[in-house]
N, C-alpha and C positions, 0 to 999 in steps of 0.2 A: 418396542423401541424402533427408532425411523434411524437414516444411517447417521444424522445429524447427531442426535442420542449417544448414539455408539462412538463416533468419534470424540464426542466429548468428555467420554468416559474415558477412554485411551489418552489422551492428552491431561489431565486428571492423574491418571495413575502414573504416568512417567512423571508427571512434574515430582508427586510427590517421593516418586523412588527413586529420582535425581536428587534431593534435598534428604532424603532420610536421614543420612550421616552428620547433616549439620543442627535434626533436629534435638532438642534439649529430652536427657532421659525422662523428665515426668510426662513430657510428651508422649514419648515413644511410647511407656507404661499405660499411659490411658488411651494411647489406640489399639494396644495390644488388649488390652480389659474389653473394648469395645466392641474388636471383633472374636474374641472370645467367646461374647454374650449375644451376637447377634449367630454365629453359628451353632450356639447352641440351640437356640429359640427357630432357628431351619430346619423345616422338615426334610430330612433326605429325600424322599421320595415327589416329592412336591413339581420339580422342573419336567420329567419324566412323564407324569399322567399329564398336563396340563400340555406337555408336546403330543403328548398320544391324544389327547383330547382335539386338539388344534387341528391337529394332521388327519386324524378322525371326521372330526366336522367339515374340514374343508374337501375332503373326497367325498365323503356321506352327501353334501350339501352336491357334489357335482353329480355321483351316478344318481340320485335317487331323489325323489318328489315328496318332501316333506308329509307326515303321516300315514304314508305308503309301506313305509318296511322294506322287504322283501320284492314285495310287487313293483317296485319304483326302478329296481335292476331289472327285472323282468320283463318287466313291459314295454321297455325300449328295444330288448332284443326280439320280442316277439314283432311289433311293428317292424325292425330292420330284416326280419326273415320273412315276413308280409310285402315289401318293401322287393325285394330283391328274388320276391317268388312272381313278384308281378311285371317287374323288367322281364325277366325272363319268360312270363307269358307275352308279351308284346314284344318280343324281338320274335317268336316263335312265328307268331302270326303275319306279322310282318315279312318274313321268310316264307312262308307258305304262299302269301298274297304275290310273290312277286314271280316264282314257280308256277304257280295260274296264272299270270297275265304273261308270260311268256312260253307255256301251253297254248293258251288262246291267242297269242300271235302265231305261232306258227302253223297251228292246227287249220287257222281264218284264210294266210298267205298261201296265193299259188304258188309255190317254186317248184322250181323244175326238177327231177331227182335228182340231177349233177351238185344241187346243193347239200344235198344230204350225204355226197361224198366228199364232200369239199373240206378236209383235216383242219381248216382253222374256222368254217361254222360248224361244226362239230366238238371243236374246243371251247369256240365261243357257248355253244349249249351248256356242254358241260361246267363253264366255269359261271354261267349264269346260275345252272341247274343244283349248284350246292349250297 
């Protein structure tokens, strides 16, 4: 039911349980007979599976790949730890590459040895160097 549905239904029910009191007893009687008969004819358990079924399919339907099972949760998280095991090789590398070209700059540059005392290219290293 859409909220339209549902509103129509609430306006519906007041109307008529703002009028009950002015309806005639054989009235009353034969709605009373009627819902009588349709609660009995309700499976109790009925609203219950059919939410569980709902709420079931609609998450089933999101984690997992139709005909897959088991495998259809699975296989997403193995891809996201494939995923996230490969970021972290290329940041590695990445890191390592930039350690060697700042080796091989300095190693290539003449400086003087006053540079190599020098507290802030020394910090500067170090803060390239990690």
């Amino acid at each position: 039911m859409n909220t339209d549905d549902i509103n129509f239904a609430y306006k519906v029910r007041h109307a008529l349980n703002a009028r009950l009191d002015t309806l005639p007893a054989s009235t009353g009687d034969r709605l009373a007979a009627a819902r009588k008969a349709a609660v009995s004819r309700k499976k109790a358990h009925a609203p219950v599976k059919v939410a569980q079924r709902a709420l079931a399919g609609n998450i089933g339907a999101f984690l997992s790949f139709p005909s897959l099972g088991r495998a259809g949760v699975v296989l997403p998280l193995l891809a996201l730890v494939a995923g996230l095991a490969g970021v972290y090789q290329y940041e590695q590398e990445r890191r390592i590459e930039e350690i060697a070209e700042l080796d091989a700059a300095v190693l290539s540059d003449e400086l003087p040895l006053t540079a190599y005392l020098d507290h802030g290219f020394n910090a500067y290293l170090a803060q390239r160097g990690q």
